[in-house]
N, CA, C and O atoms as a GROMACS GRO file, in nm:
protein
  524
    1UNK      N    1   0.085  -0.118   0.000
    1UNK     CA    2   0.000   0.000   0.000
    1UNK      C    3   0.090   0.124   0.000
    1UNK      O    4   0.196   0.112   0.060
    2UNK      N    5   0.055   0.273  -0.074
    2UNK     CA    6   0.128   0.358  -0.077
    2UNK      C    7   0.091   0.444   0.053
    2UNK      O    8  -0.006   0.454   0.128
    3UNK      N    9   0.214   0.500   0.041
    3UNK     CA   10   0.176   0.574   0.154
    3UNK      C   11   0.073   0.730   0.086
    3UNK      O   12   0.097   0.791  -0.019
    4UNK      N   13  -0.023   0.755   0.173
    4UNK     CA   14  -0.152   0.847   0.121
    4UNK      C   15  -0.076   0.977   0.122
    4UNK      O   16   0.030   0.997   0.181
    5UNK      N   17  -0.153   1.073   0.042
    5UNK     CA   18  -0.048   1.194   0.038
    5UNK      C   19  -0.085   1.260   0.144
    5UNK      O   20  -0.194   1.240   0.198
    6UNK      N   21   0.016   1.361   0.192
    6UNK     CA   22   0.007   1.455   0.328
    6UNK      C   23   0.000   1.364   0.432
    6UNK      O   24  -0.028   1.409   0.543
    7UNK      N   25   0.029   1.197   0.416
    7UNK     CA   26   0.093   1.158   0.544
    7UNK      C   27   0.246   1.145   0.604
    7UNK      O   28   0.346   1.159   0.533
    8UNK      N   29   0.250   1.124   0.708
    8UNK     CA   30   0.380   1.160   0.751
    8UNK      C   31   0.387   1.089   0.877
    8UNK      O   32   0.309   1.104   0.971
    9UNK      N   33   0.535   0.975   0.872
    9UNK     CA   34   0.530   0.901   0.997
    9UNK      C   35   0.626   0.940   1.093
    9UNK      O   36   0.726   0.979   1.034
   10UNK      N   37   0.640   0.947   1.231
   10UNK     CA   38   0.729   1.013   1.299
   10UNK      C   39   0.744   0.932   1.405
   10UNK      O   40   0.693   0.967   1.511
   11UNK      N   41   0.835   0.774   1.394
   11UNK     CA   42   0.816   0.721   1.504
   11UNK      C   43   0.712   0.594   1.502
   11UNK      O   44   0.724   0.500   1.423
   12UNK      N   45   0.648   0.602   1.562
   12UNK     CA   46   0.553   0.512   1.594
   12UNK      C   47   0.384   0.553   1.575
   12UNK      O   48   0.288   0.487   1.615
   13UNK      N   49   0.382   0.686   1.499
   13UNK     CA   50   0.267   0.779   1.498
   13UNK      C   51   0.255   0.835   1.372
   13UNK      O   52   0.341   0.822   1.285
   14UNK      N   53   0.174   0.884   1.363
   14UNK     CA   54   0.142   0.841   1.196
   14UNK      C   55   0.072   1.013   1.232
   14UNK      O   56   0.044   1.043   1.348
   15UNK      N   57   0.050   1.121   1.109
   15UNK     CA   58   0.014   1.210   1.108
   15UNK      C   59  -0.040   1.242   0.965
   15UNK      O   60   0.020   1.258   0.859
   16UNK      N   61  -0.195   1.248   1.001
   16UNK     CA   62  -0.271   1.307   0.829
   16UNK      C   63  -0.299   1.425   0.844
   16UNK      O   64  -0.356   1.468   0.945
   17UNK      N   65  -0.252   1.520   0.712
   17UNK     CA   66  -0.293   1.643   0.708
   17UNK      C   67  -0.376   1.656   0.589
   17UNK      O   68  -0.329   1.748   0.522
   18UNK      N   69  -0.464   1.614   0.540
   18UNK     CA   70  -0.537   1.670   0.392
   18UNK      C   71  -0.569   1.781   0.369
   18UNK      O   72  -0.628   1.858   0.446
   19UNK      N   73  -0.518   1.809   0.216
   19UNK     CA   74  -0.586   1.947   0.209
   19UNK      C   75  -0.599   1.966   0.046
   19UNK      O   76  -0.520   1.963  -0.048
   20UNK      N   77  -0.776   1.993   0.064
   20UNK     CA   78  -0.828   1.971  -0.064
   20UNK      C   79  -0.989   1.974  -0.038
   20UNK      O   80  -1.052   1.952   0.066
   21UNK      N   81  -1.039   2.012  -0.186
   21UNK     CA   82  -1.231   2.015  -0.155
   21UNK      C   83  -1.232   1.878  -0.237
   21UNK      O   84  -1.193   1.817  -0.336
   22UNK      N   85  -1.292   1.876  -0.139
   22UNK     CA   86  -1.374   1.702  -0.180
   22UNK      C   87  -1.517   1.646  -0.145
   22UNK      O   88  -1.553   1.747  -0.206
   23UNK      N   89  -1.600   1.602  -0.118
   23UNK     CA   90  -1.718   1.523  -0.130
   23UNK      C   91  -1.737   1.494   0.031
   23UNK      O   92  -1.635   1.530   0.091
   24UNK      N   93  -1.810   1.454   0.095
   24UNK     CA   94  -1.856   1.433   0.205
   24UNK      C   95  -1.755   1.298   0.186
   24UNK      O   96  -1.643   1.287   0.236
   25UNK      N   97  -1.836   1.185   0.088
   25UNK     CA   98  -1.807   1.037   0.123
   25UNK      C   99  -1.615   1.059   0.043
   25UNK      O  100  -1.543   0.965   0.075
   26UNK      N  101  -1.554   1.154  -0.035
   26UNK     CA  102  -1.446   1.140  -0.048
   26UNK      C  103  -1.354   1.146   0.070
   26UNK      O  104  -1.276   1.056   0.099
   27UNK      N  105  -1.373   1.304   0.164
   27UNK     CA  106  -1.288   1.278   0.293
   27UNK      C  107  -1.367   1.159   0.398
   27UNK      O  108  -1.337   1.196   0.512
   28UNK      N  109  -1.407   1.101   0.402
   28UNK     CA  110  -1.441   0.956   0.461
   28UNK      C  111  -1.326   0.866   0.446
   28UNK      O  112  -1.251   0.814   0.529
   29UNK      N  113  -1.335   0.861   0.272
   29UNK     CA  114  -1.251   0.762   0.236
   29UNK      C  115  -1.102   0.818   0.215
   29UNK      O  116  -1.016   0.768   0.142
   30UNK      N  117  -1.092   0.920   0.285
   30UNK     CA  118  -0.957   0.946   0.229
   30UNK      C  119  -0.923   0.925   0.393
   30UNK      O  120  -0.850   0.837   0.440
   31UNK      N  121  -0.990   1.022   0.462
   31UNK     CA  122  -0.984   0.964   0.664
   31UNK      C  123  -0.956   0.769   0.711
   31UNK      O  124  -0.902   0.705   0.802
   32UNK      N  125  -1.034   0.741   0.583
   32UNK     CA  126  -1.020   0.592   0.636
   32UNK      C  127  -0.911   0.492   0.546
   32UNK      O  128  -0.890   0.372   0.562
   33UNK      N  129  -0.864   0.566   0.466
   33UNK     CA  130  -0.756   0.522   0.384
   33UNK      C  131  -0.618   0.536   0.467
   33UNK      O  132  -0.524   0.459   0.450
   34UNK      N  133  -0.615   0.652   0.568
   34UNK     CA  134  -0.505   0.689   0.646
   34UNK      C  135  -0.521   0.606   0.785
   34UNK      O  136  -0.447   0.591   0.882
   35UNK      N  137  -0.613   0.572   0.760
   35UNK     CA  138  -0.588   0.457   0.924
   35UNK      C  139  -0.589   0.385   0.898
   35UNK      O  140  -0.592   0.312   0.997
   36UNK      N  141  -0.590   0.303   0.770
   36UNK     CA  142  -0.555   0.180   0.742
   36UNK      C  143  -0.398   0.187   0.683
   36UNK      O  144  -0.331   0.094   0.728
   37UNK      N  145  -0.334   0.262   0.607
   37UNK     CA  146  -0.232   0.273   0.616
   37UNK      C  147  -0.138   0.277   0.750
   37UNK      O  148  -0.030   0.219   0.761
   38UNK      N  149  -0.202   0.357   0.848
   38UNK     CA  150  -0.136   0.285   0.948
   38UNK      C  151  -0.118   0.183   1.027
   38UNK      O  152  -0.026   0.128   1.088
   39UNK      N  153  -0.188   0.176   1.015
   39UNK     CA  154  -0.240   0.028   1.036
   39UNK      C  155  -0.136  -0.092   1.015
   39UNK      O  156  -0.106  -0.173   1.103
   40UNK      N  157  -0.077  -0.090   0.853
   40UNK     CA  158   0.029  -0.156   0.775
   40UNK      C  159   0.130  -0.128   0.848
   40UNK      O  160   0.202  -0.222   0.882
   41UNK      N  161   0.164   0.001   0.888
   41UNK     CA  162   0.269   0.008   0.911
   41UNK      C  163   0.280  -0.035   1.083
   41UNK      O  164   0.391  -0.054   1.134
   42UNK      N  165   0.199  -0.041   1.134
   42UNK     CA  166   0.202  -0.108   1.292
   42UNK      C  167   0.228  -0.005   1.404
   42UNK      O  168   0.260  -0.043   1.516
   43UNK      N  169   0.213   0.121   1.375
   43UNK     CA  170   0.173   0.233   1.437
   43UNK      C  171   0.081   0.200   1.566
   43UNK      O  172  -0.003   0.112   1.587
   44UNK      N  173   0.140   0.326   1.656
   44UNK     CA  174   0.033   0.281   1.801
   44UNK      C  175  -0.067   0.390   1.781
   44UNK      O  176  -0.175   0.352   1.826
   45UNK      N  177  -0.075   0.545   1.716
   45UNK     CA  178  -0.167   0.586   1.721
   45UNK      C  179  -0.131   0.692   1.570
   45UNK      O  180  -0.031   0.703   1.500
   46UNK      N  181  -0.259   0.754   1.567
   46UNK     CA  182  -0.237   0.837   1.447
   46UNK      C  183  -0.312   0.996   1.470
   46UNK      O  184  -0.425   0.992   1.519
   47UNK      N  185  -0.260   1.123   1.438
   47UNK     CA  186  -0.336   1.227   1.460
   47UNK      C  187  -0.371   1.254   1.295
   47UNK      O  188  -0.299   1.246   1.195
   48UNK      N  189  -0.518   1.291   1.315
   48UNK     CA  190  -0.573   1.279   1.197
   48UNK      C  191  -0.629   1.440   1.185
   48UNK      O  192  -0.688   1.473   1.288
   49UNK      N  193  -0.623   1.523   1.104
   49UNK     CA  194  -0.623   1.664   1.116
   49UNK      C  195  -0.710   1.680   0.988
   49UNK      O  196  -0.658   1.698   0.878
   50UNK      N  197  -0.864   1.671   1.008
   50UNK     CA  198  -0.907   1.707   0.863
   50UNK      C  199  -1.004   1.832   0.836
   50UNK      O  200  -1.100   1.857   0.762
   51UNK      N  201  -0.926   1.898   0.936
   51UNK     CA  202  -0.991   2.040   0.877
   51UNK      C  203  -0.923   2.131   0.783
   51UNK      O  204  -0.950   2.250   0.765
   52UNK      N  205  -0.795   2.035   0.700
   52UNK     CA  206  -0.833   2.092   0.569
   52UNK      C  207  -0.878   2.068   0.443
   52UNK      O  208  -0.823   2.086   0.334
   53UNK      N  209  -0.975   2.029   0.469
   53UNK     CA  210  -1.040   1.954   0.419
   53UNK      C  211  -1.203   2.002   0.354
   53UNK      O  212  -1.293   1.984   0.436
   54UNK      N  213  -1.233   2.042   0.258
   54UNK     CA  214  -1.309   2.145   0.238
   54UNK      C  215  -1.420   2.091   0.130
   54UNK      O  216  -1.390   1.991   0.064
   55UNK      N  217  -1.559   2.158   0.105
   55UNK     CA  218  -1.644   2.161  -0.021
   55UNK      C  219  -1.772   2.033   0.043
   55UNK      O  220  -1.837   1.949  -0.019
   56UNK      N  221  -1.769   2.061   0.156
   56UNK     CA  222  -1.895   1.954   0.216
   56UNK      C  223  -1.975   2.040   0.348
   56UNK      O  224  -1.923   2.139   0.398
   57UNK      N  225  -2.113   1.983   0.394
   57UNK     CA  226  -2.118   2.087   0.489
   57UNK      C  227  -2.121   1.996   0.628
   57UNK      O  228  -2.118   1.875   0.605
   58UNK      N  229  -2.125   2.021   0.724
   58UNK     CA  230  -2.124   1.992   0.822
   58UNK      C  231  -2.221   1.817   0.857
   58UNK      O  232  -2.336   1.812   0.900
   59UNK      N  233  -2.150   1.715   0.830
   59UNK     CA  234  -2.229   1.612   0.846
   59UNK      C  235  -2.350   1.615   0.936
   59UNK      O  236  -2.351   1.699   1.026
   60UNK      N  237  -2.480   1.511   0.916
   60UNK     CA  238  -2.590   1.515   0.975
   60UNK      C  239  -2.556   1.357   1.064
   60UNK      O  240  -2.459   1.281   1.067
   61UNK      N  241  -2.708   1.357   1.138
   61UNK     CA  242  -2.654   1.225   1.219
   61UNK      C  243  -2.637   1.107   1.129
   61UNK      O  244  -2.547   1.030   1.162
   62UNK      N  245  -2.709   1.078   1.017
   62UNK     CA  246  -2.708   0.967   0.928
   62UNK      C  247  -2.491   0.961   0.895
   62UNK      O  248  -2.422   0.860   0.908
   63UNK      N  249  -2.448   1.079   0.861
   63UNK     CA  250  -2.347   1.097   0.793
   63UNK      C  251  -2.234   1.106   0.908
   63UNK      O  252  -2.113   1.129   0.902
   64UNK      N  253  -2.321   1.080   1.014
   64UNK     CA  254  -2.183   1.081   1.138
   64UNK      C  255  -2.235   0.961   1.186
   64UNK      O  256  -2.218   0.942   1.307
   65UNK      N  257  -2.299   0.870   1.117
   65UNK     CA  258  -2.303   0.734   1.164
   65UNK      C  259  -2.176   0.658   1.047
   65UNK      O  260  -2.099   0.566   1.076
   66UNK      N  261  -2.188   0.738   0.902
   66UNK     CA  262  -2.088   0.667   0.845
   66UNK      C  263  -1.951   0.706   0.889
   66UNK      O  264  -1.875   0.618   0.929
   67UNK      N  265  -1.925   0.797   0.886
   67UNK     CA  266  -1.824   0.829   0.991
   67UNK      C  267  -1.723   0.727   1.031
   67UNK      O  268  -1.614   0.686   0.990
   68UNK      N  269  -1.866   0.685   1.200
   68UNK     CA  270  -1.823   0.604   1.275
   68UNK      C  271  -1.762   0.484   1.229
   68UNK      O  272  -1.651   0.451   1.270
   69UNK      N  273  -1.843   0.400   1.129
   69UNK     CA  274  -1.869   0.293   1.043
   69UNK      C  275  -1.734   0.225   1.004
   69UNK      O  276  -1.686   0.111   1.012
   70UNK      N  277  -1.693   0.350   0.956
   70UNK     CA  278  -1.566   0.331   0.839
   70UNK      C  279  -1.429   0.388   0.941
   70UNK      O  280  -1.317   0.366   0.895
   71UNK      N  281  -1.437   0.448   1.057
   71UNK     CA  282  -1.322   0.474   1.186
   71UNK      C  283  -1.323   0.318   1.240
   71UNK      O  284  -1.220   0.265   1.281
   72UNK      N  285  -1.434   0.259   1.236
   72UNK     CA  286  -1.440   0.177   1.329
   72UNK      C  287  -1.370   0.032   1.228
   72UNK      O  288  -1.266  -0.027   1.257
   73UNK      N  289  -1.463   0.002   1.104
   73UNK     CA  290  -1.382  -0.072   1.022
   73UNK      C  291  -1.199  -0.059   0.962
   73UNK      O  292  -1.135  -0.152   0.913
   74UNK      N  293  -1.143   0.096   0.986
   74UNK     CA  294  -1.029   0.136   0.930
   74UNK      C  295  -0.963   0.156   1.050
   74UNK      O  296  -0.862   0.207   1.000
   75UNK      N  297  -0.945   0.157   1.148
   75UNK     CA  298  -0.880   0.126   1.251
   75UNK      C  299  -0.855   0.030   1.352
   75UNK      O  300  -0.769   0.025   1.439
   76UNK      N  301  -0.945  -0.044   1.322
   76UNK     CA  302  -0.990  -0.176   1.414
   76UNK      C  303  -0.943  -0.156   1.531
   76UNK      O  304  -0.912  -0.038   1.549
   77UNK      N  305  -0.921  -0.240   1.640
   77UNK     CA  306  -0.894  -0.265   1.752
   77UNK      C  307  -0.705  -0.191   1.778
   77UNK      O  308  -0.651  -0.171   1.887
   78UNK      N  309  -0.660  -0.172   1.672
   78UNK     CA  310  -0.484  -0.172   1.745
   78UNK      C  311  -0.478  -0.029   1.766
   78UNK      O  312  -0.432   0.010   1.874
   79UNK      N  313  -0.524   0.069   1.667
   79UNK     CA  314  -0.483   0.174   1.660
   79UNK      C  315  -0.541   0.247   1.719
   79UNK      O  316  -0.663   0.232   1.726
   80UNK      N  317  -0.475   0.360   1.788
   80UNK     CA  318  -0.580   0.502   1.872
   80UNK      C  319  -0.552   0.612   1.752
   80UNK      O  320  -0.448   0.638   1.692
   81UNK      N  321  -0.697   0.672   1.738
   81UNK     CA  322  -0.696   0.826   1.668
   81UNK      C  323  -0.754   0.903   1.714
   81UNK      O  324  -0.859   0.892   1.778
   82UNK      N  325  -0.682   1.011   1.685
   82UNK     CA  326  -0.702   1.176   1.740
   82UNK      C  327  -0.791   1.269   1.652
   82UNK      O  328  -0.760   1.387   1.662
   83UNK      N  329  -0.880   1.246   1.580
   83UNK     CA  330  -0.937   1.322   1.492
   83UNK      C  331  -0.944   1.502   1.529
   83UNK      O  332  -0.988   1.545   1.636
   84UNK      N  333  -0.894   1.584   1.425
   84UNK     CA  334  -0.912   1.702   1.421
   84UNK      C  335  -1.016   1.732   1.349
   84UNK      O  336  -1.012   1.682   1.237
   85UNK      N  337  -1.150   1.826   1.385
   85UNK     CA  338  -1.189   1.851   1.264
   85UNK      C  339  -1.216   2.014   1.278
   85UNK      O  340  -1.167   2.074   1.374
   86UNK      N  341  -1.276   2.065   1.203
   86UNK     CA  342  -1.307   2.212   1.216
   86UNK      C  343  -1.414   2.251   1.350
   86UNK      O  344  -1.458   2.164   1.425
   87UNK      N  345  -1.441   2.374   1.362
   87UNK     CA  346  -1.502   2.388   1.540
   87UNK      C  347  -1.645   2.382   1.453
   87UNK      O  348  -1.731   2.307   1.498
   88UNK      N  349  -1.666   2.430   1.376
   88UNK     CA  350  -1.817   2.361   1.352
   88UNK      C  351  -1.889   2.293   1.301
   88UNK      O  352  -2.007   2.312   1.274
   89UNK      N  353  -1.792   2.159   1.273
   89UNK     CA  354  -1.803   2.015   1.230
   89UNK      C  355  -1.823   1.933   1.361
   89UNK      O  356  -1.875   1.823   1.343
   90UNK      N  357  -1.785   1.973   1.513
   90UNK     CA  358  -1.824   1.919   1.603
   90UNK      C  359  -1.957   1.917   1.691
   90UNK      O  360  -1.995   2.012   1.760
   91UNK      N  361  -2.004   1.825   1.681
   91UNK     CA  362  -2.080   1.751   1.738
   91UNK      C  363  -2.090   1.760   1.897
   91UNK      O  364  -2.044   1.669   1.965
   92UNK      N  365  -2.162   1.891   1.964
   92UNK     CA  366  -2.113   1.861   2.108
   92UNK      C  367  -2.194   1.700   2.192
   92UNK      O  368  -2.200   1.647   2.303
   93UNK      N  369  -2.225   1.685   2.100
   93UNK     CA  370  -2.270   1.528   2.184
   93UNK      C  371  -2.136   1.399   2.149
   93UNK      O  372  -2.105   1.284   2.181
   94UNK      N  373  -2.094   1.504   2.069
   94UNK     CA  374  -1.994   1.339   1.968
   94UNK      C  375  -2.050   1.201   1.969
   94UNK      O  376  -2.003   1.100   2.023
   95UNK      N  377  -2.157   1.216   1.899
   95UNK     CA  378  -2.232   1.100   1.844
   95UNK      C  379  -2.190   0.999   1.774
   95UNK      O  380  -2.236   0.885   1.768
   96UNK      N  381  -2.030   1.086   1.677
   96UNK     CA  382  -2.010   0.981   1.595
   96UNK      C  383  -1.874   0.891   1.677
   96UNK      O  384  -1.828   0.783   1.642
   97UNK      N  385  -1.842   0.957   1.766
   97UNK     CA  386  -1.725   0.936   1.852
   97UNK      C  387  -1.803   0.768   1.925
   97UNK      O  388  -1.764   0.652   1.930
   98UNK      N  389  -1.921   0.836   1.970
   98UNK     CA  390  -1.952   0.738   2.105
   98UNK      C  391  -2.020   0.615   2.005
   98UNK      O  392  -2.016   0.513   2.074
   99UNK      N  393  -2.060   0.595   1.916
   99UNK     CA  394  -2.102   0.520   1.810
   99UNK      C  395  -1.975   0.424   1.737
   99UNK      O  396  -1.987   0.311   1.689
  100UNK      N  397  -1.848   0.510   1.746
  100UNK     CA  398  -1.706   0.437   1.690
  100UNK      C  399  -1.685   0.344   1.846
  100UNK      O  400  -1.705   0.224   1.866
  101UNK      N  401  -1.642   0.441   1.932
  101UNK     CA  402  -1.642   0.343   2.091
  101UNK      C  403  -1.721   0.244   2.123
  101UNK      O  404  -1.673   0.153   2.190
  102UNK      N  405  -1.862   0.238   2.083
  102UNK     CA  406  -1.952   0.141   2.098
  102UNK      C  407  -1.932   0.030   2.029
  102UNK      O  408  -2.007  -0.068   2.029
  103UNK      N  409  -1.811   0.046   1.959
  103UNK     CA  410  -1.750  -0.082   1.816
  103UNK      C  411  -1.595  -0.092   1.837
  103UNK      O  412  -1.522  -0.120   1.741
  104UNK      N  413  -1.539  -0.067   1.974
  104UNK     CA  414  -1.459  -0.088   2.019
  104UNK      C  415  -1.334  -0.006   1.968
  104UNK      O  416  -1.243  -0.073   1.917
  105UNK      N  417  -1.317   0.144   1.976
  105UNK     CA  418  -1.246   0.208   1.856
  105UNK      C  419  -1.223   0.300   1.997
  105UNK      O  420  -1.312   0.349   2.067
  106UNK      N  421  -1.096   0.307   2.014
  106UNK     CA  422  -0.988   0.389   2.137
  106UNK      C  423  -0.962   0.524   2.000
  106UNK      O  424  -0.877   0.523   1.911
  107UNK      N  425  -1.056   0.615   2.027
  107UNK     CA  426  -0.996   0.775   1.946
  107UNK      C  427  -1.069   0.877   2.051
  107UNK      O  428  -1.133   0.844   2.150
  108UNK      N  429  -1.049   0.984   2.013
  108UNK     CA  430  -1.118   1.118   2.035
  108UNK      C  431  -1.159   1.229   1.966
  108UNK      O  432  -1.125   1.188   1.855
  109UNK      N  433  -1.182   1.284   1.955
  109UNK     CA  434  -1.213   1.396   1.886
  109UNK      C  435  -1.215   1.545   1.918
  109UNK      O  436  -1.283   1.587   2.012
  110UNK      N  437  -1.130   1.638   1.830
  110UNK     CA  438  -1.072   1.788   1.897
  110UNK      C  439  -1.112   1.865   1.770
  110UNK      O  440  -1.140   1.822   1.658
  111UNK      N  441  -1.106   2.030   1.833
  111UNK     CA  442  -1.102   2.115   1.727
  111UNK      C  443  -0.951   2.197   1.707
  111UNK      O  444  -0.930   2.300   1.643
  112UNK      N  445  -0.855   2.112   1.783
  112UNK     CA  446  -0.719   2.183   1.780
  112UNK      C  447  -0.628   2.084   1.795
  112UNK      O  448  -0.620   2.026   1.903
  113UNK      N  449  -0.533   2.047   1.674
  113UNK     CA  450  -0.437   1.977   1.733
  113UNK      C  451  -0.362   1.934   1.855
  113UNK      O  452  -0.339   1.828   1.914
  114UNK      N  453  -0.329   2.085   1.869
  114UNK     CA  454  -0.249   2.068   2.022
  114UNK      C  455  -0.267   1.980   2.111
  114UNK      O  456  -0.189   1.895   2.153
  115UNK      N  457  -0.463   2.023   2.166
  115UNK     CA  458  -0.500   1.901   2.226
  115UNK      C  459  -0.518   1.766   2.169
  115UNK      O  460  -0.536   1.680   2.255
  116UNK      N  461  -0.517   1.724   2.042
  116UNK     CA  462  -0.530   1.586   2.016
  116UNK      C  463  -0.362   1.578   2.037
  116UNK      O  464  -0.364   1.487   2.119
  117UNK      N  465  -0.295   1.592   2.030
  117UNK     CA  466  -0.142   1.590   2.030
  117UNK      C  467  -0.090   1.509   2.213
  117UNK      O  468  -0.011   1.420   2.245
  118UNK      N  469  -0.209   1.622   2.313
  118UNK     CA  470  -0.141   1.583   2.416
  118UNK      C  471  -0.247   1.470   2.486
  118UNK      O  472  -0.223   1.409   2.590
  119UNK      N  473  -0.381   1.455   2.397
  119UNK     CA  474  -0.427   1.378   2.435
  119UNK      C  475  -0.297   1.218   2.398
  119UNK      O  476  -0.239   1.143   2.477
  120UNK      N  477  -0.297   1.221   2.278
  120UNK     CA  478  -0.201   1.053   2.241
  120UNK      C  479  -0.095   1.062   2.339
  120UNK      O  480  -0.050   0.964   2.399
  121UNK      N  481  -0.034   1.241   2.364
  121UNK     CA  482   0.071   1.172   2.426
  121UNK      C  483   0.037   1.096   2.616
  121UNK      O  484   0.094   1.010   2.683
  122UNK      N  485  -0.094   1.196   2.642
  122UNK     CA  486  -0.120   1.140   2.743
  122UNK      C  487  -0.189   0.967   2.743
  122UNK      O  488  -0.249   0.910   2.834
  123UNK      N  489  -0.168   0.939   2.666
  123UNK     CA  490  -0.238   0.744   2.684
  123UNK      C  491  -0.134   0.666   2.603
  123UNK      O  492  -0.142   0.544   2.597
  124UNK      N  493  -0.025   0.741   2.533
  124UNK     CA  494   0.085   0.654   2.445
  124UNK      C  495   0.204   0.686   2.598
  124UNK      O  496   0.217   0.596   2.680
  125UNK      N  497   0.248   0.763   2.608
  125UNK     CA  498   0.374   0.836   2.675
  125UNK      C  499   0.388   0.935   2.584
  125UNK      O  500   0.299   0.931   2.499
  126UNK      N  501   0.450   1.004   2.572
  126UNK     CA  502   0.572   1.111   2.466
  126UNK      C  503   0.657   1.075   2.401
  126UNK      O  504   0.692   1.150   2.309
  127UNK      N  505   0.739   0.925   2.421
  127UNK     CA  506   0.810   0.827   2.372
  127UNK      C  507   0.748   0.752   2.238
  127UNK      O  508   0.811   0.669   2.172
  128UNK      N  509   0.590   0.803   2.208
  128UNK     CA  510   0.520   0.703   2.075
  128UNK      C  511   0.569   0.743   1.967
  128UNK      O  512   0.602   0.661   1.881
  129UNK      N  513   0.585   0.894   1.946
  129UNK     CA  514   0.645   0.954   1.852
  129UNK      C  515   0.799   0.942   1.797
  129UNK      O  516   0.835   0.959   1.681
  130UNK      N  517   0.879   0.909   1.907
  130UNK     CA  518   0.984   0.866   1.883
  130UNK      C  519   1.046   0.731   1.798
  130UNK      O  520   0.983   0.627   1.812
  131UNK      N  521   1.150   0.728   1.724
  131UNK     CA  522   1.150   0.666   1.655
  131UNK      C  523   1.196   0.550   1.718
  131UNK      O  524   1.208   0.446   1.653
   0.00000   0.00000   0.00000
C-alpha cells in the first residue's frame, strides 16, 4: 500500500494532514484510507487533522453514523486516533465518537491539534512519537 499523500510518519505515529475540496463520502474515504495505512505500518496511534479539508457541509446524524462505520472498520482494535476537525463540524454530543467506541475504537475527537497531540501523548507516553 502507498503511503496516502500529506501523510507523515514520525516514530511510531502516523500524522494526516489533507488538504483539498472534496465530497462528504471522499474525505471519509480518504480519513479511512489513512488509518488503514497505518495500520500496515504497525503504528500505536495516528493524529488525523481534517480540517483541511473542504467543499462539504457539516455532516448530519445519518453521515456521522458513516463516519463512525468506516473509523471503526479502518482502525480496528490496534490503533488510537485523534481526529481534528473544524469547530463547527463538532458535534457537542460526539455521536459519531460514542457510536465508533460502541465498536470498540480507542480515538477522540478535537477542534485543535495541540489538544489531540497531548491527548495521544497522554495514553501513548511522549516516547510514541519517537522513533
Amino acid at each position: 500500500m502507498d503511503a496516502p499523500r500529506f501523510f507523515e510518519r514520525v516514530g511510531r505515529r502516523g500524522f494526516y494532514r489533507p488538504v483539498a475540496v472534496v465530497t462528504f463520502e471522499q474525505a471519509v474515504a480518504l480519513c479511512a484510507e489513512s488509518m488503514q495505512y497505518a495500520r500496515s505500518l504497525e503504528l500505536v496511534d495516528l493524529l488525523l487533522n481534517s480540517s483541511g479539508l473542504t467543499g462539504f457541509s457539516s455532516p448530519d446524524v445519518f453521515e456521522r453514523y458513516t463516519i463512525a462505520s468506516h473509523w471503526a472498520q479502518s482502525a480496528g482494535g490496534t490503533l488510537t486516533v485523534a481526529l481534528v476537525c473544524r469547530p463547527e463540524f463538532m458535534d457537542p454530543q460526539k455521536i459519531a465518537l460514542l457510536m465508533a467506541q460502541n465498536r470498540g475504537i480507542s480515538g477522540e475527537v478535537f477542534t485543535a491539534e495541540t489538544a489531540a497531540l497531548a491527548w495521544l501523548d497522554s495514553r501513548t507516553g511522549s516516547f510514541a512519537a519517537m522513533p
